[in-house]
KOLLO-164155 format. One record per residue (C-alpha): residue in three letters; x, y, z. Coordinates in nm, 3 decimals, padded with zeros to 5 digits. Example, Ala and Ser with C-alpha at 12.3 -4.5 7.8 and 13.67 -1.06 7.14 Angstrom:
// residues 2
PT code      px      py      pz
PT  ALA  01.230 -00.450  00.780
PT  SER  01.367 -00.106  00.714
***
This chain:
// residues 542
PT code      px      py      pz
PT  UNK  17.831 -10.189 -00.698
PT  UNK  17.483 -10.182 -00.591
PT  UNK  17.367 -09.973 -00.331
PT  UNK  17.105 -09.936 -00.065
PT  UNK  16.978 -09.637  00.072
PT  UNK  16.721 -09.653  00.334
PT  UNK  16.568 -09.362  00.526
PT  UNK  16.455 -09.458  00.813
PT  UNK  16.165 -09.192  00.910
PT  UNK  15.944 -09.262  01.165
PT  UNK  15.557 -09.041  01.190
PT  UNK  15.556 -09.015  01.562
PT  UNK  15.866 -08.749  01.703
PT  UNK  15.843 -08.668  02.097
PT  UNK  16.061 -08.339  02.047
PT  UNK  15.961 -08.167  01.692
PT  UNK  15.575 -08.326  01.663
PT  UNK  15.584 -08.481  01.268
PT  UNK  15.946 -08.383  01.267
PT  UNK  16.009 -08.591  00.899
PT  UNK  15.712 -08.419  00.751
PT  UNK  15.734 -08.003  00.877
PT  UNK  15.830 -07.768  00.671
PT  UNK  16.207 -07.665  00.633
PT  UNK  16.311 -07.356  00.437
PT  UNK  15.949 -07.434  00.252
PT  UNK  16.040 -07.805  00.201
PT  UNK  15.940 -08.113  00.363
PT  UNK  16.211 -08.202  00.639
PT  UNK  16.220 -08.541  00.421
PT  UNK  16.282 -08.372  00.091
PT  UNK  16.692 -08.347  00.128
PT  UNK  16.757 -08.663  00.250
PT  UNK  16.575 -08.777 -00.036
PT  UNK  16.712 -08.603 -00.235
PT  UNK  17.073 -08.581 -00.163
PT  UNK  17.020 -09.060 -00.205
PT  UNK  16.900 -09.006 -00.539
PT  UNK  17.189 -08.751 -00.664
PT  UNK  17.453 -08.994 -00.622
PT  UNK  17.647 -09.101 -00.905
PT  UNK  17.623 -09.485 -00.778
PT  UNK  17.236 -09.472 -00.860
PT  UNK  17.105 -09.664 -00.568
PT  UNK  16.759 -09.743 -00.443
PT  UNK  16.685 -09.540 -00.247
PT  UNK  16.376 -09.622  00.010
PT  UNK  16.230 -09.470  00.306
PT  UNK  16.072 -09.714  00.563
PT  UNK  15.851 -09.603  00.797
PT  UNK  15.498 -09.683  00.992
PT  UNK  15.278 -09.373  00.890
PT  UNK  15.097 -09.393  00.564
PT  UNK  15.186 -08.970  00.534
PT  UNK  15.549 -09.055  00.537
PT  UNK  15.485 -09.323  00.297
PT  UNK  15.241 -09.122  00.093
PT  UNK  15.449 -08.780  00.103
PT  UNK  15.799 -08.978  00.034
PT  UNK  15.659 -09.132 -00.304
PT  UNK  15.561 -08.782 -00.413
PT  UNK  15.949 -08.701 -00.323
PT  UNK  16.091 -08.964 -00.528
PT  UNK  16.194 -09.235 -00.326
PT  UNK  16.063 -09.602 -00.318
PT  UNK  15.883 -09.697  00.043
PT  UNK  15.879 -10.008  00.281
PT  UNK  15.641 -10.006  00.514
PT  UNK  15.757 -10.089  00.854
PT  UNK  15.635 -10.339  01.060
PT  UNK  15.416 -10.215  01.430
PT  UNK  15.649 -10.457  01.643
PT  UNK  15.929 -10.215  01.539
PT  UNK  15.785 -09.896  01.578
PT  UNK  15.785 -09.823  01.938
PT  UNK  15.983 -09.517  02.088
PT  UNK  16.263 -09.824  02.210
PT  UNK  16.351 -10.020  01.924
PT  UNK  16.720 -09.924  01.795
PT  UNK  16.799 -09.862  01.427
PT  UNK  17.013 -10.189  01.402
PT  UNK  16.632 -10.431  01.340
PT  UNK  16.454 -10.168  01.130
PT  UNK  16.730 -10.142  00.896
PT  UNK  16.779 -10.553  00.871
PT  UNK  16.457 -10.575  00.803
PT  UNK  16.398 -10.291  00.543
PT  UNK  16.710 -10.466  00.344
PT  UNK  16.587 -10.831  00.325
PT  UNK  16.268 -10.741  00.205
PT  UNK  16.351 -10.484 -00.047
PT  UNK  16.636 -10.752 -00.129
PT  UNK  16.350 -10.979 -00.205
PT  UNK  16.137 -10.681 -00.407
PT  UNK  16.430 -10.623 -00.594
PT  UNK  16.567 -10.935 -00.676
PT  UNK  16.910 -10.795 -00.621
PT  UNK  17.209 -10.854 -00.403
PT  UNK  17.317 -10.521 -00.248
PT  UNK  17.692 -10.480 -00.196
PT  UNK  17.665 -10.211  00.074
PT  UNK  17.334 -10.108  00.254
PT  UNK  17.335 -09.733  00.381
PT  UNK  17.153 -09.585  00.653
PT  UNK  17.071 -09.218  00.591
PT  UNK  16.884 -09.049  00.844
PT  UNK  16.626 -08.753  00.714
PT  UNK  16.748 -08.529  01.041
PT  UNK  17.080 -08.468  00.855
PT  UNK  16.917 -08.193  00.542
PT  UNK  17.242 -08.072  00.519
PT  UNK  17.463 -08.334  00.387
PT  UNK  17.558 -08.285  00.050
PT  UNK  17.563 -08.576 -00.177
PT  UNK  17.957 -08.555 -00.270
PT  UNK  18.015 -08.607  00.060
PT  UNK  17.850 -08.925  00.047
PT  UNK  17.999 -09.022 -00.277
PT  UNK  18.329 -08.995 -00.107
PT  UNK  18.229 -09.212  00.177
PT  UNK  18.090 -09.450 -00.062
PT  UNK  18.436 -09.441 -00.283
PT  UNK  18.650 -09.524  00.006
PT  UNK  18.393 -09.829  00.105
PT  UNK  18.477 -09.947 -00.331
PT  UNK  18.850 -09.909 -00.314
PT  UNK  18.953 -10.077  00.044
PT  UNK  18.734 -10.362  00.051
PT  UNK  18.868 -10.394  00.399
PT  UNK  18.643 -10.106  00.496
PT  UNK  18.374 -10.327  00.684
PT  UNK  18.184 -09.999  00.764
PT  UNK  18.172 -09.629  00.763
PT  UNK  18.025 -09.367  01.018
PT  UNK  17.982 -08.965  00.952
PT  UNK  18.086 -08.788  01.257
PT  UNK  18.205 -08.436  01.340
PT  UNK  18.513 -08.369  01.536
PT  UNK  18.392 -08.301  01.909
PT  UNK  18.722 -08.249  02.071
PT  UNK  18.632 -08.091  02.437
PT  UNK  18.700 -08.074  02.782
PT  UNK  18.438 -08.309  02.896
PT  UNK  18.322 -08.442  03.199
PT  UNK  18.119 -08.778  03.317
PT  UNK  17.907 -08.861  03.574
PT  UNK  18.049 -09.160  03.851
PT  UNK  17.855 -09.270  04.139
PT  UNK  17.640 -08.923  04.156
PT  UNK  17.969 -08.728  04.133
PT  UNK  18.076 -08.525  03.802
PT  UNK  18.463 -08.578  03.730
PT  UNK  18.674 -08.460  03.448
PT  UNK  18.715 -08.698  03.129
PT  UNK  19.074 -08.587  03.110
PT  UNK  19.374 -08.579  03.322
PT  UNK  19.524 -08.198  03.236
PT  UNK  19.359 -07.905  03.161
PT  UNK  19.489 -07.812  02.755
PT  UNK  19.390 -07.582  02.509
PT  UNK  19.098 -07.789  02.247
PT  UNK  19.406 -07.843  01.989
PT  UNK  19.577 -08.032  02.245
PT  UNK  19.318 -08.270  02.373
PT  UNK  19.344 -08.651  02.281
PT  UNK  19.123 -08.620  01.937
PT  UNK  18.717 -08.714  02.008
PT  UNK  18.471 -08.764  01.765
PT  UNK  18.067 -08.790  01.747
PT  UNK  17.837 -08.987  01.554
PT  UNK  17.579 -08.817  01.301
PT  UNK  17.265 -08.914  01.176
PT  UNK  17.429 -08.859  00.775
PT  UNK  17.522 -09.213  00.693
PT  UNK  17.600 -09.539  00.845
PT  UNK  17.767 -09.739  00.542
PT  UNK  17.758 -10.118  00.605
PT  UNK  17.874 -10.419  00.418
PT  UNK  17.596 -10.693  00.361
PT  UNK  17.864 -10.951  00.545
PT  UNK  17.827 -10.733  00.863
PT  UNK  17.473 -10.648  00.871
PT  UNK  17.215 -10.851  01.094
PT  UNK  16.930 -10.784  01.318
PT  UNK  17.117 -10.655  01.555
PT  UNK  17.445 -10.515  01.408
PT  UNK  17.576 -10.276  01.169
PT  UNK  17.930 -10.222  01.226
PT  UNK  18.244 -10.459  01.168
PT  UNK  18.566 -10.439  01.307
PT  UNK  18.714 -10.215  01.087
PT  UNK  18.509 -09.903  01.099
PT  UNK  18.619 -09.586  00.974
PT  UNK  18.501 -09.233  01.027
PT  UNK  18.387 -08.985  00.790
PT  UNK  18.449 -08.642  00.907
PT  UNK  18.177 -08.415  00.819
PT  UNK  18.230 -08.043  00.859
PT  UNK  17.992 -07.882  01.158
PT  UNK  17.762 -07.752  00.914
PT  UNK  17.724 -08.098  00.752
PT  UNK  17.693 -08.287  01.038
PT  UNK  17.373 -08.082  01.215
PT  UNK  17.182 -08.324  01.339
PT  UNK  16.820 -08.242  01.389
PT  UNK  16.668 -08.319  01.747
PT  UNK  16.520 -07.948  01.868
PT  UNK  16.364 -07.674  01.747
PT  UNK  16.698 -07.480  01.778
PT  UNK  16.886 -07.714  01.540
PT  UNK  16.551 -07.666  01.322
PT  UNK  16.634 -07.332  01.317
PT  UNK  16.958 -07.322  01.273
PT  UNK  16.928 -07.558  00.957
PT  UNK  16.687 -07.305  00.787
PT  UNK  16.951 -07.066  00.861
PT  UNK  17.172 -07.252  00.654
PT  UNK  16.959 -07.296  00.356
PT  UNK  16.819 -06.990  00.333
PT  UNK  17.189 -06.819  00.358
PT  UNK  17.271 -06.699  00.025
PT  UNK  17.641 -06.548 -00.154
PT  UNK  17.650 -06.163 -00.176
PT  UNK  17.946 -06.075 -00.357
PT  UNK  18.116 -05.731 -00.300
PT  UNK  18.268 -05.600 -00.656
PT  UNK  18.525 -05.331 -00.532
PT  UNK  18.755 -05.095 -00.613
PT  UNK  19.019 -04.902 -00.418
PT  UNK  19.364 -04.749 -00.516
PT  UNK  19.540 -04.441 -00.528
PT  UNK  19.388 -04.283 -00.794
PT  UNK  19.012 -04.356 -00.671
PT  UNK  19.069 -04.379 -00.304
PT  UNK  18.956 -04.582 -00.047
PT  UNK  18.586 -04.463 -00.042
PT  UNK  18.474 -04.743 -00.186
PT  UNK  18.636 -05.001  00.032
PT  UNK  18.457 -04.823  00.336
PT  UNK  18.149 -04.800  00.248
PT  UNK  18.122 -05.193  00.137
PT  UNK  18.267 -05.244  00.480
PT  UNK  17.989 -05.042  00.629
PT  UNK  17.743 -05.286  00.447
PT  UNK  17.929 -05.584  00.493
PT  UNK  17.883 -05.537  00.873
PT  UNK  17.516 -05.513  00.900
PT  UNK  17.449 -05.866  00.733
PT  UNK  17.511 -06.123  00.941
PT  UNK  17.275 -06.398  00.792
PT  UNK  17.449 -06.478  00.451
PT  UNK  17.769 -06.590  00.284
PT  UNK  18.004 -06.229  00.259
PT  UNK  18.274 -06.267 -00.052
PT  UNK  18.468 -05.945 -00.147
PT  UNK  18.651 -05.922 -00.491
PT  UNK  18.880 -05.642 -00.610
PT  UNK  18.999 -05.571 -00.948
PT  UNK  19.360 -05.565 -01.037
PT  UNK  19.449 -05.237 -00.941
PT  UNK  19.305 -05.287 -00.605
PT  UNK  19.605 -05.415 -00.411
PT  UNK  19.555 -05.151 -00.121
PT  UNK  19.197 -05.196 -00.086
PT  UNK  19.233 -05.580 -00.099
PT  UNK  19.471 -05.567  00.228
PT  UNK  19.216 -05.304  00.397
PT  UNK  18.923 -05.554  00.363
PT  UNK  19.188 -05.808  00.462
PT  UNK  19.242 -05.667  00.816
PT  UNK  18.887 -05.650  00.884
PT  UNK  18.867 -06.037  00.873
PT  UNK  18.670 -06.103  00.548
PT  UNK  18.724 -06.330  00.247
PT  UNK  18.859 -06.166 -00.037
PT  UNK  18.990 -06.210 -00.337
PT  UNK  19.188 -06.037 -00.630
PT  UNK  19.117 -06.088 -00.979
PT  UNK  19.272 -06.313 -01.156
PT  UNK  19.118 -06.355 -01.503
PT  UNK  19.141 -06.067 -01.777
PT  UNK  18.775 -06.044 -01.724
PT  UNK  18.669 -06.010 -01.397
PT  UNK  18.326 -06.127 -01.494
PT  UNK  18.467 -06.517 -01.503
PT  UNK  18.580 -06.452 -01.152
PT  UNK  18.219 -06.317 -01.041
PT  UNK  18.126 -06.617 -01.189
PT  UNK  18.351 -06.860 -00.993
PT  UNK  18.168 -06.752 -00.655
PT  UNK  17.826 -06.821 -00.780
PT  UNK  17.680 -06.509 -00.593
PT  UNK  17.280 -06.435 -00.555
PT  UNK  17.331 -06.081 -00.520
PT  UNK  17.631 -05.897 -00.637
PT  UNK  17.660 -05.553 -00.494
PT  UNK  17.909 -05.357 -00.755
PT  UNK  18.070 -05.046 -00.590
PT  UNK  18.378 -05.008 -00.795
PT  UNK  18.235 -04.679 -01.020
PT  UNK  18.054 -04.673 -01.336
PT  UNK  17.928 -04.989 -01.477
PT  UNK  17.900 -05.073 -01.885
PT  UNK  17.632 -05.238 -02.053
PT  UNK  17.771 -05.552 -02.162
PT  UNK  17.957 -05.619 -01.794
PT  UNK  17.561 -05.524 -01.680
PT  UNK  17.377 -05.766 -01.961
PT  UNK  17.612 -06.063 -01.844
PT  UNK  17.503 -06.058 -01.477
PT  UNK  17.148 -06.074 -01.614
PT  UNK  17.172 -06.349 -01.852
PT  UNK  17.300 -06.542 -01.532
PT  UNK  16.976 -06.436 -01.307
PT  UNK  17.201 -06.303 -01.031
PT  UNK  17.077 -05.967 -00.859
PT  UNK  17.221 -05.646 -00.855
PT  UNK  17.317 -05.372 -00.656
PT  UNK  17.522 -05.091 -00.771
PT  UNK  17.647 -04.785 -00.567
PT  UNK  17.785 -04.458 -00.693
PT  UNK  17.711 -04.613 -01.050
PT  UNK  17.664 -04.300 -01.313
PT  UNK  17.767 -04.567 -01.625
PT  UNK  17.491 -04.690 -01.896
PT  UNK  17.512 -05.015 -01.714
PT  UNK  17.339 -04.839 -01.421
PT  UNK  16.959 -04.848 -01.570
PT  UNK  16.991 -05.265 -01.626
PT  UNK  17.047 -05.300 -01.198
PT  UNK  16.786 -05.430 -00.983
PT  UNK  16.853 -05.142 -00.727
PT  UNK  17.079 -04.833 -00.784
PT  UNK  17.227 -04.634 -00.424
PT  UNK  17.356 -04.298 -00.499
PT  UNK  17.466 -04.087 -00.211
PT  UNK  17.690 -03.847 -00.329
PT  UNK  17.643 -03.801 -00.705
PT  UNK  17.320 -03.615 -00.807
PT  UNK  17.090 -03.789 -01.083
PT  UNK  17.008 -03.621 -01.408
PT  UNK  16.693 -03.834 -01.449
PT  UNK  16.467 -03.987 -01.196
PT  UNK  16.491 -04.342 -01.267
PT  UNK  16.297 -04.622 -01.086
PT  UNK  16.475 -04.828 -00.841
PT  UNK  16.743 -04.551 -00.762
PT  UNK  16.773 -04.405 -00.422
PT  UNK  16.952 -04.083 -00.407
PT  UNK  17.087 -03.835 -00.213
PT  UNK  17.184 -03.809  00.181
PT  UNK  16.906 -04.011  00.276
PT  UNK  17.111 -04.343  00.168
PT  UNK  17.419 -04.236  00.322
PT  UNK  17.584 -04.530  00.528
PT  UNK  17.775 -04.398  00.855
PT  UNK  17.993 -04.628  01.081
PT  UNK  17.821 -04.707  01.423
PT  UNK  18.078 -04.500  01.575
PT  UNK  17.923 -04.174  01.465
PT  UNK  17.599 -04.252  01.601
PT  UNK  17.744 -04.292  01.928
PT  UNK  17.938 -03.929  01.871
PT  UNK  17.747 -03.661  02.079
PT  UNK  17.691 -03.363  01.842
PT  UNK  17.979 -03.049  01.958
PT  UNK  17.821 -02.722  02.024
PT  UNK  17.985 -02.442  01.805
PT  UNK  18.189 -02.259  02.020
PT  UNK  18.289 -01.856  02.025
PT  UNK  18.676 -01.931  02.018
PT  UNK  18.847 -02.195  01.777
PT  UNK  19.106 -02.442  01.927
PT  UNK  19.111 -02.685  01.717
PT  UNK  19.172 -02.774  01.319
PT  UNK  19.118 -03.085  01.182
PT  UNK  19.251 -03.167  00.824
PT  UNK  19.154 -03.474  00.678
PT  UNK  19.161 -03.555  00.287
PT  UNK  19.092 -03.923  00.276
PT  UNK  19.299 -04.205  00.270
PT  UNK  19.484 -04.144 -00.054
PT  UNK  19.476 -03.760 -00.062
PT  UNK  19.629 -03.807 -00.465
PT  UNK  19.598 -03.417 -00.525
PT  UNK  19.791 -03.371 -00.132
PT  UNK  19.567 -03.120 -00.055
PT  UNK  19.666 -03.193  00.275
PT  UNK  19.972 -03.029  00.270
PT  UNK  19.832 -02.755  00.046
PT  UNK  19.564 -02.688  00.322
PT  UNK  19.883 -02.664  00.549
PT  UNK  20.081 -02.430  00.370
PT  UNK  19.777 -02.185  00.373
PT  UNK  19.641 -02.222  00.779
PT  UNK  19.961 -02.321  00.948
PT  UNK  20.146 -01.965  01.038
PT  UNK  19.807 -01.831  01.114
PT  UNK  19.691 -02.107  01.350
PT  UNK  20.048 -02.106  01.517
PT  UNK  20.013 -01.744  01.570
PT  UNK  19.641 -01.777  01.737
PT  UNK  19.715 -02.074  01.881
PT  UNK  19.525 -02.303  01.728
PT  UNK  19.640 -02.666  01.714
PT  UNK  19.586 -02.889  01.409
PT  UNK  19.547 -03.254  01.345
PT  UNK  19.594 -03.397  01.018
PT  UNK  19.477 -03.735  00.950
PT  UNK  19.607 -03.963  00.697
PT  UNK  19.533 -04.306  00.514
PT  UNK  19.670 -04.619  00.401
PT  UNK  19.734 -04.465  00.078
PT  UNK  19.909 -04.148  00.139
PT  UNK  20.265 -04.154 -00.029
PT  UNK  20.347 -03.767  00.111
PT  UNK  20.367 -03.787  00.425
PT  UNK  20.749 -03.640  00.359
PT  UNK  20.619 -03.340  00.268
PT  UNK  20.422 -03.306  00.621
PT  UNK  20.782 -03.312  00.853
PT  UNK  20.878 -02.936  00.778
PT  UNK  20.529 -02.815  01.017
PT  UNK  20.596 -02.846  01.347
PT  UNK  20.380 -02.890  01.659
PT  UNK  20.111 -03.070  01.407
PT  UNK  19.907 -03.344  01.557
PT  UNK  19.949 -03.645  01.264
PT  UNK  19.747 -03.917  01.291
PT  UNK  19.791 -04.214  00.996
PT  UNK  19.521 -04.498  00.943
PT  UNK  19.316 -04.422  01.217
PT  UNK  19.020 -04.610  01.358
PT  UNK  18.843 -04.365  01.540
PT  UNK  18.788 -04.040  01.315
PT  UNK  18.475 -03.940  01.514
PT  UNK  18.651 -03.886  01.814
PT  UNK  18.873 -03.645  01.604
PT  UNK  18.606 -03.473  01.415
PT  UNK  18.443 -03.441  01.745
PT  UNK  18.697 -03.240  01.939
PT  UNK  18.757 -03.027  01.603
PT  UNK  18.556 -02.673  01.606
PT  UNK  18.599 -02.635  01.226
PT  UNK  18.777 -02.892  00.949
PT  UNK  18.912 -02.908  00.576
PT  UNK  18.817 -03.208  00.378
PT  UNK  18.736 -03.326  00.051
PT  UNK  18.369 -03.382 -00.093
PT  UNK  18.352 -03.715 -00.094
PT  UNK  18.237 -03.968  00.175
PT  UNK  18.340 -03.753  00.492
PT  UNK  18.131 -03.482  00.415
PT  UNK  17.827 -03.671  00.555
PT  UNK  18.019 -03.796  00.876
PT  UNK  18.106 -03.361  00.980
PT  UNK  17.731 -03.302  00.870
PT  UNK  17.663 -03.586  01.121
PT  UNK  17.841 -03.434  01.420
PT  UNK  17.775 -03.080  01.288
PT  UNK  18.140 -02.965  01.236
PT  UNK  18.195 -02.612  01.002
PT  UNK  18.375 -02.731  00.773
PT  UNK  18.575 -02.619  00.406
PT  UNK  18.588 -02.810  00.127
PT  UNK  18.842 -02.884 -00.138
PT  UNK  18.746 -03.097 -00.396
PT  UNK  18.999 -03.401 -00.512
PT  UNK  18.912 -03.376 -00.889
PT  UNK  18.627 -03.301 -01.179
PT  UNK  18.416 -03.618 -01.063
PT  UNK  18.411 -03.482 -00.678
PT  UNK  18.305 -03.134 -00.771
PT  UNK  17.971 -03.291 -00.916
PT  UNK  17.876 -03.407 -00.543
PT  UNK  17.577 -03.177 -00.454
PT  UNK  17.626 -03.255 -00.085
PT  UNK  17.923 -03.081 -00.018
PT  UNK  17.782 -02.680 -00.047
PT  UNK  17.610 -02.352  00.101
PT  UNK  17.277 -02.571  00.142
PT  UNK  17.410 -02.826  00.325
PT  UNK  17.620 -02.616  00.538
PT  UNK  17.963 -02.630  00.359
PT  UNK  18.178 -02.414  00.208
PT  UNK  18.279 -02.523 -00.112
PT  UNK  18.626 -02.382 -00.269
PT  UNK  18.604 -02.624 -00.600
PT  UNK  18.864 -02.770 -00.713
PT  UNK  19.148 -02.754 -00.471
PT  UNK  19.427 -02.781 -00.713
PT  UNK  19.329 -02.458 -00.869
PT  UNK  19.235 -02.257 -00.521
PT  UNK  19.498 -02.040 -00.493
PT  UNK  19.658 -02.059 -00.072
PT  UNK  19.574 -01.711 -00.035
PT  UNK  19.189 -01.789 -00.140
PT  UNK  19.179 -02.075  00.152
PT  UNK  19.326 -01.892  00.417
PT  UNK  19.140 -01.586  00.348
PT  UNK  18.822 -01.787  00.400
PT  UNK  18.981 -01.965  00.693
PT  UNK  18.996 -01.671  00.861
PT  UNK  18.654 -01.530  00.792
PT  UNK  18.527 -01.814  00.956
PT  UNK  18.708 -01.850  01.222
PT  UNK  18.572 -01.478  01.285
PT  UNK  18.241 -01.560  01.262
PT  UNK  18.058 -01.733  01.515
PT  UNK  17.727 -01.681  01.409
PT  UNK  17.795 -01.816  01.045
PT  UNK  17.976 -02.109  01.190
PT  UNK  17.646 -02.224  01.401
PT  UNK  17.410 -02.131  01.122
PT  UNK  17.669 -02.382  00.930
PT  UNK  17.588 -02.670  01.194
PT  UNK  17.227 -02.624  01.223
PT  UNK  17.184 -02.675  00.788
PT  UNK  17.444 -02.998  00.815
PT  UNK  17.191 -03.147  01.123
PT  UNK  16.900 -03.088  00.924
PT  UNK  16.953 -03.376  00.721
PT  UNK  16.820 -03.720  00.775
PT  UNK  17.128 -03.916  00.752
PT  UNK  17.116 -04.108  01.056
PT  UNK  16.852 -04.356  00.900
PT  UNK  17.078 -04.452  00.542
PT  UNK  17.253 -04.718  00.619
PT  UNK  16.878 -04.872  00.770
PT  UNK  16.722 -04.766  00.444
PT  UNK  16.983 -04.905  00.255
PT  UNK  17.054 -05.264  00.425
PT  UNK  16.655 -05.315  00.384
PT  UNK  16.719 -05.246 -00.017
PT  UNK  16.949 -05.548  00.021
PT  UNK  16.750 -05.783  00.213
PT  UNK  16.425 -05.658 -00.053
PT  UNK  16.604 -05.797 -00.321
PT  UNK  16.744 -06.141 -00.137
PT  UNK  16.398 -06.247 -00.061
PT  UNK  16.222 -06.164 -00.379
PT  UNK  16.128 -06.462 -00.536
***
């Protein structure tokens, strides 16, 4: 078939002054629709018509063939239907040819995407019927209209929008016409169908605020979370991606887990955001499915060859936690926890790029009081060694004795919470959403050295630390200089050790507030700042 496509683009705009020719997302306004007409797979001519000689001038230099439009059409009154009759019969005549369907494509659309248009133009080839087709967007309201200078309803009942008799409105994308049906003042046949364009498609461009919401949309890149979480790792991971995930709201947010990752895939699942599991032996060919910009890989140590791939492909990288060889090829490496052997550039280390939860921030700091009242025992949300219960075993006569009431909390991925139902008067508390408001009534608390280390040392709680396993005990956070106490590996602290220092401490007030003031000392408040501004850094380098 032979196809038409002309762009009508006027110089003069009332609303956006040179509207066809400023600058969107560093392109010429004019540039997509240009472009997207000379993508299609029917190859049409594609012209723009128009009355300024910069139009003209700038939409050669884009490709596209020009008419020049005649002043008696120009004004600020004359519809589309004579500008586009007369565009077609003389670039009929210029081309000697006899289009079979003459399309309208307005340059205030950018964001139209050429398959969509293909589709539209498939239908018009298969039901020759089709005397024309319109892109619209669904626009299904309650409405109201105007009648003798009084406003009354457009419907008769009050529904919810998926109840409403369906409405639709025109875009500016395409008006596809048959040559039988077009004439100076006509476009559409009698049988017209609709094109349904999704919202972001079907922006049309008429203020400054649909200017900007445009160069929202085509500046908005993929990031691509690369995750792990499962019983043997924990959770840790998941969090902290969700921590990141939260403070970008101007791009595309994909998370993919490997295999193993069941439990952290329905976590990131309740919290609203695509994910996916992996599906291919390699999880590289599913990276490479999404087409990310950035991928941000927090999912522990990284090889080479996994590292080398994402480079050959020129998409960006962010790794977290990463201590693998594969660590020295990322764009930008975020270590919190683990201390580096070498100083390496690009890697930010240490409790400066912690990232927090709002909620902590929003935590008033406790004041270390003389008498302890409250325990708080919290190993993560897998606790695989259950040094939960350990911890137990050890405090639990003692704090009955004094006491002392204890809250345990627990996580998705705790399997022994069996074991827990023999201590009685315990405070448990599974998959909770609000830790700070825990850790903040808590005078002293047991935890592990990963992630919630930083959160006590936020709200300056005492606390004793019992490491999960031979990776943990290489976090330099959790010790004397940060204001923990640090009983290794807790599988191999004997209960007698970790009630014996229980009880030291809850004897001494003055070590217990020299505790708080090291954990306040550090600047963790800003990581999550420092860290998001990595991010963004690396999505607008060039």
């Amino acid at each position: 078939m032979n196809v038409l496509i002309i762009i009508p683009a006027r110089g003069g705009s009332k609303g956006i002054p040179r509207k066809n020719l400023r600058p969107l997302a560093g392109k010429p306004l004019l540039h997509y629709s240009i472009q997207t007409s000379l993508a299609s797979a029917y190859q049409p001519d594609v012209y723009v018509t128009s009355e300024d000689d910069e139009v003209l001038f700038m939409a050669k230099k884009l490709g596209a063939k020009t008419y020049e439009r005649p002043p008696e059409l120009s004004g600020d009154d004359i519809t589309l239907d004579p500008v586009i009759y007369d565009a077609y019969r003389g670039i009929r005549a210029i081309e000697g040819k006899d289009y079979d369907l003459i399309v309208t494509l307005q340059p205030t659309s950018p964001l139209l995407k050429t398959i969509t248009l293909d589709e539209a133009l498939d239908q018009m080839a298969r039901k020759p019927s089709i005397d024309t087709m319109i892109a619209a967007v669904d626009d299904t309201h309650l409405t109201w209209g105007e009648k003798n200078g009084e406003f009354i309803p457009n419907y008769q009942e009050r529904l919810n929008r998926q109840y409403l008799p369906k409405t639709y409105k025109e875009t500016g994308g395409f008006l596809i016409t048959r040559k039988s049906i077009i004439s100076e003042h006509n476009r559409i046949g009698k049988n017209t169908q609709l094109a349904i364009l999704t919202r972001k498609e079907g922006i049309d461009i008429d203020t400054f605020e649909d200017f900007n919401l445009c160069e929202f949309y085509l500046k908005r890149k993929t990031i691509l979370f690369v995750v792990a979480g499962y019983p043997a790792i924990g959770l840790g991971h998941i969090y902290n991606t969700l921590i990141l995930a939260h403070e970008i709201t101007n791009h595309r947010l994909i998370f993919l887990v490997d295999e193993n990752s069941r439990l952290g895939l329905e976590k990131i699942r309740s919290n609203n955001y695509e994910v996916h599991m992996q599906e291919s032996p390699d999880i590289l060919d599913d990276i490479m499915k999404f087409k990310p910009y950035l991928v941000i890989n927090d999912r522990l140590d990284t090889t080479t060859a996994y590292m080398n791939t994402l480079r050959s492909r020129k998409i960006r990288t962010l790794n977290i936690e990463d201590l693998g060889e594969g660590a020295m090829l990322a764009d930008v490496v975020v270590n919190a926890i683990y201390p580096e052997k070498k100083a390496a550039p690009n890697h930010y280390y240490g409790p400066d790029y912690f990232c927090a939860r709002e909620e902590f921030f929003l935590t008033p700091v406790k004041p270390v009081r003389e008498k302890v009242g409250n325990i708080l025992i919290t190993f993560g949300g897998v606790d695989p060694a259950n040094l939960t219960l350990k911890t137990l075993e050890a405090i639990y006569d003692h704090c009955i004795a004094a006491g002392i009431s204890i809250h345990v909390v627990t996580g998705l991925g705790y399997e022994n919470a069996a074991s827990l139902e023999a201590f009685k008067g315990i405070e448990l508390h599974r998959n909770i959403i609000n830790i700070s408001e825990l850790m903040s009534q808590a005078d002293m608390a047991f935890t592990s050295a990963g992630r919630t280390t930083y959160e006590l040392a936020l709200l300056g709680i005492p606390s004793i630390i019992l490491c999960q396993n031979a990776r943990e005990q290489t976090h330099f956070f959790a010790d004397e200089r940060h204001g923990f106490i640090n009983l290794g590996l807790g599988e191999q602290v004997a209960t007698d050790l970790i009630l014996d220092q229980f009880r030291q401490l809850l004897n001494d007030h003055d070590r217990r507030r020299g505790m708080q003031e090291k954990m306040l000392k550090n600047d963790i408040r800003e990581g999550k700042r420092r860290v998001v501004k990595l991010i963004h850094e690396i999505l607008e380098k060039p």
